[in-house]
Legacy VTK file of the C-alpha trace (Angstrom):
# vtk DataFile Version 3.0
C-alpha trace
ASCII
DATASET POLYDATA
POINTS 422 float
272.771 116.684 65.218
275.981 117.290 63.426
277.013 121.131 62.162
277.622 119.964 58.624
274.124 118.261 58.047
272.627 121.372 59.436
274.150 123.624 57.290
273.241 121.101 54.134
269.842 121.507 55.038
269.691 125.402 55.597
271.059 125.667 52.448
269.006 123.506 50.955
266.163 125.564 52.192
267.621 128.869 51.227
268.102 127.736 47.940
264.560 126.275 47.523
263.484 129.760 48.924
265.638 131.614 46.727
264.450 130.030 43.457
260.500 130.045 44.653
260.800 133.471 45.409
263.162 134.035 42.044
260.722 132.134 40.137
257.592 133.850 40.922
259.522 137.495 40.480
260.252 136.523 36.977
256.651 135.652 36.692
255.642 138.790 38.331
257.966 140.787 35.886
257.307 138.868 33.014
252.958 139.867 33.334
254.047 143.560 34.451
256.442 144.045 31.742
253.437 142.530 29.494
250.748 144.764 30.933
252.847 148.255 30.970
253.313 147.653 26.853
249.374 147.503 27.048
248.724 150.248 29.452
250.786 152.298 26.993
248.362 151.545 24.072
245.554 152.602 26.522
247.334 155.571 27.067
248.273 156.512 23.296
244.270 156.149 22.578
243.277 158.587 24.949
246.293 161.226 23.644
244.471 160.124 20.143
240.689 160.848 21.352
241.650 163.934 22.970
243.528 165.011 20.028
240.868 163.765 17.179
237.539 164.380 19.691
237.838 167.973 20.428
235.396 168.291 23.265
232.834 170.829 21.012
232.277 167.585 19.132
230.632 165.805 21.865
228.429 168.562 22.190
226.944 168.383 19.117
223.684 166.907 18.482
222.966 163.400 18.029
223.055 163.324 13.592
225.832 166.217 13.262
227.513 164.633 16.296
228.283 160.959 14.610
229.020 162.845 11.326
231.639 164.966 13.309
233.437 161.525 14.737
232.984 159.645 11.868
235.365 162.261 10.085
237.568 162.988 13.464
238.437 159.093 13.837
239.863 159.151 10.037
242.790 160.634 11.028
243.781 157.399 13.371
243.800 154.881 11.583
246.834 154.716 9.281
249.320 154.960 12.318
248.580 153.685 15.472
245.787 151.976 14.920
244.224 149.680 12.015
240.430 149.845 13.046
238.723 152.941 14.875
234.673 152.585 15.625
232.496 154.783 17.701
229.436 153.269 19.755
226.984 154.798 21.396
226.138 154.731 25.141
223.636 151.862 24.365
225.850 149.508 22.397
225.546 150.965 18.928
228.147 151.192 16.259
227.713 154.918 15.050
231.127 155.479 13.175
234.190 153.694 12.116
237.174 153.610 10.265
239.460 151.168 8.410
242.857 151.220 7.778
242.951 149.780 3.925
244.053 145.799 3.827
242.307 145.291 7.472
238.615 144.887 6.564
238.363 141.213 6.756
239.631 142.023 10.549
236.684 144.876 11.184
234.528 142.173 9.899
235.682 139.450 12.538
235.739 142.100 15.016
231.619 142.386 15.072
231.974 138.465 16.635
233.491 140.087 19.822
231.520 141.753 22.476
232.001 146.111 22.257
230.318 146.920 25.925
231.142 149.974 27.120
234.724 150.134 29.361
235.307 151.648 32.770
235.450 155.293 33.689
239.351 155.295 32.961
239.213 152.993 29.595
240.170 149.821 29.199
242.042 147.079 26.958
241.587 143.438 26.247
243.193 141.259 23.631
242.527 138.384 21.197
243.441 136.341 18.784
241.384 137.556 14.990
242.173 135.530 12.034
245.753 134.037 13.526
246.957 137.718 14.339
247.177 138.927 17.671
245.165 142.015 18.223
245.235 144.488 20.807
241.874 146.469 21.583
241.648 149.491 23.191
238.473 151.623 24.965
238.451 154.783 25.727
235.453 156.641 26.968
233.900 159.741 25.527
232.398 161.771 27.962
231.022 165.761 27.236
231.973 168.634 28.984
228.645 168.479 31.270
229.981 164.379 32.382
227.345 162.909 30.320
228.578 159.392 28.725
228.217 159.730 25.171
229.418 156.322 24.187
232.998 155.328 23.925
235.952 154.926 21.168
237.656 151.353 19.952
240.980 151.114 18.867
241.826 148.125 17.337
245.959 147.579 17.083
247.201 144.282 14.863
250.334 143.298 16.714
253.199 142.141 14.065
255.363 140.134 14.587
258.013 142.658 15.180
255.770 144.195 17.751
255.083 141.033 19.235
259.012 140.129 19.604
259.682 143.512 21.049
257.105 143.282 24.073
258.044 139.583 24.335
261.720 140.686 24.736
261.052 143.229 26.927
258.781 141.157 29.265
261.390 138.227 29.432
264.392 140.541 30.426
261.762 141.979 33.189
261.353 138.722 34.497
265.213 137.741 34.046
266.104 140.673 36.327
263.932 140.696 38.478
264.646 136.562 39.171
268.514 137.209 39.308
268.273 140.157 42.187
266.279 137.283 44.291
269.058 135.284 43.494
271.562 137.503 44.326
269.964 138.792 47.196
269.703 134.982 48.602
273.540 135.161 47.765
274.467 138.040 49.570
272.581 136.793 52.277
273.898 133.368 52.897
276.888 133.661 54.488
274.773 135.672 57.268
272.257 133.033 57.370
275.286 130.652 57.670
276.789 132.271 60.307
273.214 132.552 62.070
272.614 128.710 61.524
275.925 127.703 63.730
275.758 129.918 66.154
272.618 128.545 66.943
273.578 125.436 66.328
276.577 125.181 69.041
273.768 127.240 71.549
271.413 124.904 70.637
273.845 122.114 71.297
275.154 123.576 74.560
271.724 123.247 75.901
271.077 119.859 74.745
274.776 118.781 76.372
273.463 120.532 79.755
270.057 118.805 79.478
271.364 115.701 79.146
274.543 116.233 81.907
271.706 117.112 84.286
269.687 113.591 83.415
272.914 112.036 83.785
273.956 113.903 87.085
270.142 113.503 88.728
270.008 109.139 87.978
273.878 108.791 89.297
272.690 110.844 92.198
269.115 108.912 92.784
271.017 105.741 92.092
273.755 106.080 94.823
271.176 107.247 97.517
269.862 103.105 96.336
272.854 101.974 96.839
273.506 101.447 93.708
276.956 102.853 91.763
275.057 104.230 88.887
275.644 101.901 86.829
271.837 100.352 86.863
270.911 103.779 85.697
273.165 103.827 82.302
272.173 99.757 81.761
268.209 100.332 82.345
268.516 102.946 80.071
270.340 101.482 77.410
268.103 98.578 77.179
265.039 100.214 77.135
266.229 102.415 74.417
267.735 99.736 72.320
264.010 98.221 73.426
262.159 101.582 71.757
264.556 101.536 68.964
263.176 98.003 67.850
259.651 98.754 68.444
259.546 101.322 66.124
259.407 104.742 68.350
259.685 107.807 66.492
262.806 110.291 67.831
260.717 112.206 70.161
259.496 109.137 71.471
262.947 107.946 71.704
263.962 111.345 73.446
260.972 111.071 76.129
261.962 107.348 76.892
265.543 107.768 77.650
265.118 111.133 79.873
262.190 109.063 81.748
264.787 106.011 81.942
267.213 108.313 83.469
264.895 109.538 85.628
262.423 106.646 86.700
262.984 106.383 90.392
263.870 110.148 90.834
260.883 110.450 93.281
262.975 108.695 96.040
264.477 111.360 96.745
261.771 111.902 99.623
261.657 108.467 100.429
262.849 107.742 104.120
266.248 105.832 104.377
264.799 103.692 106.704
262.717 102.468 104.191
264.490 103.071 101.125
267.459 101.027 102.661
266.259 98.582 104.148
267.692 95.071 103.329
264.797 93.238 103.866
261.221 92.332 102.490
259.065 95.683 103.046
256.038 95.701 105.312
252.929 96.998 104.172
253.169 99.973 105.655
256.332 100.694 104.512
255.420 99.488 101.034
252.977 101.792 100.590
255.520 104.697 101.865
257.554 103.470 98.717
255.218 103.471 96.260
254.945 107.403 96.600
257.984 107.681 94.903
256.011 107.377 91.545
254.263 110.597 91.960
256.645 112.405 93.987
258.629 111.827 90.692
255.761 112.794 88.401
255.668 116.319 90.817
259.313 116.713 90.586
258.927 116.552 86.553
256.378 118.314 86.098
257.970 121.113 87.663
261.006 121.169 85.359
259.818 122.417 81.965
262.535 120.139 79.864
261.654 117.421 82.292
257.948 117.108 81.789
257.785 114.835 78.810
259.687 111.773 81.233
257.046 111.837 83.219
254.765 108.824 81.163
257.733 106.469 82.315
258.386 108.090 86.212
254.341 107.807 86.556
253.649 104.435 84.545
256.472 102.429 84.924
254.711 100.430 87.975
251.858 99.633 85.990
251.623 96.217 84.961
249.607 94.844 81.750
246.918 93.258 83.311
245.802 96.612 85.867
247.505 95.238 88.886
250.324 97.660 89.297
250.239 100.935 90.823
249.707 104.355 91.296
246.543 104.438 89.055
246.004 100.690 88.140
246.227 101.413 84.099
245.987 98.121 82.124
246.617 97.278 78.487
247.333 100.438 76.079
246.434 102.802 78.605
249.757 102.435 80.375
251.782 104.694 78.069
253.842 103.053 75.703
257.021 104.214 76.830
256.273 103.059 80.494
255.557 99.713 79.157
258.973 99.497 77.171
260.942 100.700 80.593
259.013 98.116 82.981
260.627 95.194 81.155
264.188 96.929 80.511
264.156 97.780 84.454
263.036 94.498 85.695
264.884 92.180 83.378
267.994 94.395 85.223
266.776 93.792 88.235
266.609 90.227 87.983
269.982 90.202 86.616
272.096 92.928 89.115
273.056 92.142 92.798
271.237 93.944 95.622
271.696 94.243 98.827
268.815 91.699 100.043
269.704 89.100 96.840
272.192 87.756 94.255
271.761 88.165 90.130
269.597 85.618 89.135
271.130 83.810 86.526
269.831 85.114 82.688
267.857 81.700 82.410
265.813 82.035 85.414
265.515 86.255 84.979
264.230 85.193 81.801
261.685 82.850 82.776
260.362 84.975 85.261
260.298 87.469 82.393
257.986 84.565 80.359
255.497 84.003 83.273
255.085 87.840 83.576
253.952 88.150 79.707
249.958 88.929 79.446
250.113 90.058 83.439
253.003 92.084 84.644
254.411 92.708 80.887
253.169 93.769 77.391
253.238 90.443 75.457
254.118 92.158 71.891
257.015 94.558 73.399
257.701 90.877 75.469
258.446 88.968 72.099
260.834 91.635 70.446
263.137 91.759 74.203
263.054 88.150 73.638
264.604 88.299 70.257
266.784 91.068 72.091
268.610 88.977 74.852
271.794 87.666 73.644
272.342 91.444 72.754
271.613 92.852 75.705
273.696 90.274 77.919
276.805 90.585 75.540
276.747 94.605 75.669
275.467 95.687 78.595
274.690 93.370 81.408
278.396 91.771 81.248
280.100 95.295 80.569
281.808 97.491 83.102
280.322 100.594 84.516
282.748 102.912 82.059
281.647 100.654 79.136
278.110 100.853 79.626
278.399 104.842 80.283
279.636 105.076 77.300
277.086 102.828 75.152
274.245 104.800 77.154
276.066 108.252 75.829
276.636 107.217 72.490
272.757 106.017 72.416
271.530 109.774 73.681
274.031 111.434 70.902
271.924 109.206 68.518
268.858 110.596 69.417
269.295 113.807 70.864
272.126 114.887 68.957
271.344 114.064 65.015
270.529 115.732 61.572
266.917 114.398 61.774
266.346 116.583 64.925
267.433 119.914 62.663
265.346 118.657 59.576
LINES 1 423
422 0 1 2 3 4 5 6 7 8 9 10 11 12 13 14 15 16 17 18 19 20 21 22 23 24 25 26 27 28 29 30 31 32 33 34 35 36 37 38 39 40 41 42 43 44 45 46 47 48 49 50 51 52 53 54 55 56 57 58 59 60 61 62 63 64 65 66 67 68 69 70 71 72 73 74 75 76 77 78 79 80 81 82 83 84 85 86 87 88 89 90 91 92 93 94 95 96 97 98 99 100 101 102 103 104 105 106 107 108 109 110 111 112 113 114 115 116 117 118 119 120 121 122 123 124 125 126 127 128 129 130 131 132 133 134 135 136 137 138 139 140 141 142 143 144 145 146 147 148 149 150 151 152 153 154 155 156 157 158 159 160 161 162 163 164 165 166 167 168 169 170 171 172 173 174 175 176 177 178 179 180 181 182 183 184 185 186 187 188 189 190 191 192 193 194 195 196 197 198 199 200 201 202 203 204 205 206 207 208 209 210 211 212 213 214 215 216 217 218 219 220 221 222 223 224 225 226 227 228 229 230 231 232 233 234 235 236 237 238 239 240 241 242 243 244 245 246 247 248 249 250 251 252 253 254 255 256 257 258 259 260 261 262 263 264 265 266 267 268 269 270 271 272 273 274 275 276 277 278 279 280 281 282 283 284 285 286 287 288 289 290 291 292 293 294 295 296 297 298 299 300 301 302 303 304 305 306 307 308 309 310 311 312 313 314 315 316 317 318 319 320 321 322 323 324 325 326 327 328 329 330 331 332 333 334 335 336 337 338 339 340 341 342 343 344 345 346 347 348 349 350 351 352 353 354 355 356 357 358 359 360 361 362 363 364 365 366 367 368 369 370 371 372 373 374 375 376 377 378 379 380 381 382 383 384 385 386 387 388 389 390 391 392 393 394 395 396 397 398 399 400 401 402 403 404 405 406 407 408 409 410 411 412 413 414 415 416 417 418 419 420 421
């Protein structure tokens, strides 16, 4: 996890944001912009019925009535509007009016449906002869709220026109896309600022995580008798182990706090028999194999702790369902337990104890070989195989010190990188 590539990829997100957001604003303003010039032809109409529709007309009867709009609507078409027609409440056209040079377009306008609008008018547009045209309903309703029919205005858009509400619409949208914009500026350096603080909190608490892992296997360790240093190799390998076999980072992260922490359930394990340099009896043997779920307990009651607990509870199972606590075989031993068992016993074979000497890497490893389909999962078996000559050159031959710091570099790799801020 490194400061720089998390501010790369909040800022990569802000921007993404930023033009998303911009983007759709310009939209937004663009169809606004579009639909006020509209709205204001829906209100000009009305002004125009009002002005030309005196409400006595309405209340005229049905012959005198038409006779009265079909005069009234004269006076609109000239200016505003190329094409004025009257229908009545049932659909039919009782009056109309044509500005001169526009018949051909009240002829194409009978093609087009003229039901009557909403209470408050309405507007659509089309395209009539390769001129855009803008029509406009407005209601006529008398005095006594009876729906008489309604009034269509029919506006042929130039290209003047056209430009002007184009213009306008695009410099909606423009402004509207560069305040996102300069919003998202004005706000980055806050969001910066944000971003690493909670970077280096975030990082404190992954440091203090990890010191605590550390601190609890050196501690478990030396009550084996054992410097520490068995902790920091076990866990290398079986990371290097996990790294091979494809985990994914969580994965990886589970693994090495569960390699850290693998025998911390002998902590309530007796000295007696936890010390003991010789062969375990029965009893006793069954004493020590509590540690697995007094470790799983001990987890499991430490929130950060509780995904190590598939390799403190599993990592005494063996392949074929021989092992213990719960006698899982096959891919029901989890498969981070599975990668520990053959980092920790390959170790084992390898370190001095108290009741034996390192075996030599020959005879650890055919031990290893008779333990594949049984003790040990033969695929993870083939790629620690391919593994060895690694493993002995960095880590079983190096100092304590050295492999501290290989096992600390290997937990900054996978508890401290970008992918884990992505």
């Amino acid at each position: 996890m490194k400061l720089r590539g998390l501010l790369k990829n909040a800022l990569i997100r802000v921007l993404a944001v930023s033009f998303t957001v911009a983007g759709a604003a310009a939209v937004l303003g663009y169809l606004h912009a579009r639909e006020s010039a509209e709205d204001a032809s829906v209100r000009m109409l009305g002004i125009e019925t009002r002005r030309v529709v005196p409400a006595a007309i309405l209340e005229l009867p049905s012959p005198q009535r038409e006779q009265a709009l079909a005069k009234a609507i004269e006076s609109m078409v000239g200016g505003i509007f190329a094409v004025a027609e009257v229908y009545s409440s049932d659909g039919r056209k009782v009056a109309e009016a044509v500005q001169p040079g526009f018949d051909a377009i009240e002829e194409a306008l009978k093609k087009l449906p003229h039901g009557a609008p909403p209470a408050g008018g309405g507007y659509d547009s089309a395209q009539v002869l390769g001129q855009q045209v803008l029509r406009v309903f407005t209601p006529l309703i008398s005095s006594t709220g009876l729906v008489i029919g309604h009034l269509e205005g029919v506006r042929v858009l130039d290209e003047v026109e056209l430009w002007n509400i184009r213009h306008s619409a695009i410099v909606s949208a423009l402004l509207a896309a560069v305040s996102v914009l300069v919003c998202a500026l004005v706000l980055a350096p806050l969001l910066t600022d944000l971003a690493v603080k909670n970077f280096r909190r975030a990082q404190s608490l992954l440091e203090a995580h990890i010191g605590i892992l550390e601190a609890l296997g050196r501690a478990i360790a030396k009550r084996d008798s054992d410097t520490g240093a068995h902790n920091y190799r076990v866990a290398w390998i079986a990371a290097r182990l996990g790294e091979e076999a494809g985990l994914n980072p969580a994965q990886m992260r589970n693994l090495i706090a569960g390699s850290f922490l693998h025998d911390v359930g002998k902590i309530g394990i007796p000295d007696a028999i936890l010390l003991k340099p010789g062969k375990l009896d029965a009893e006793e043997f069954a004493i020590m194999q509590q540690h697995v779920d007094l470790g799983g307990q001990i987890a499991g009651e430490a929130g950060f702790l509780v995904n190590a607990r598939e390799v403190i509870e599993g990592h005494h199972e063996k392949w074929d369902g021989s092992g213990y606590p719960k006698k899982l075989a096959g891919t029901a031993i989890p498969l981070a337990a599975r990668i520990f068992c053959i980092a920790d016993v390959y170790d084992a074979l390898r370190a001095r104890r108290p009741y034996k000497e390192p075996f030599h890497r020959d005879k650890a490893m055919a031990i290893m070989r008779e333990g594949r389909g049984q003790h040990f999962d033969p695929g993870l078996l083939d790629i620690f195989e391919r593994m060895v000559d690694e493993i002995e050159t960095r880590a079983i031959s190096a100092s304590e010190a050295d492999t501290m710091e290989l096992m600390r570099q290997m937990a900054n790799r996978h508890f401290f990188s970008d992918a884990d801020m992505a």
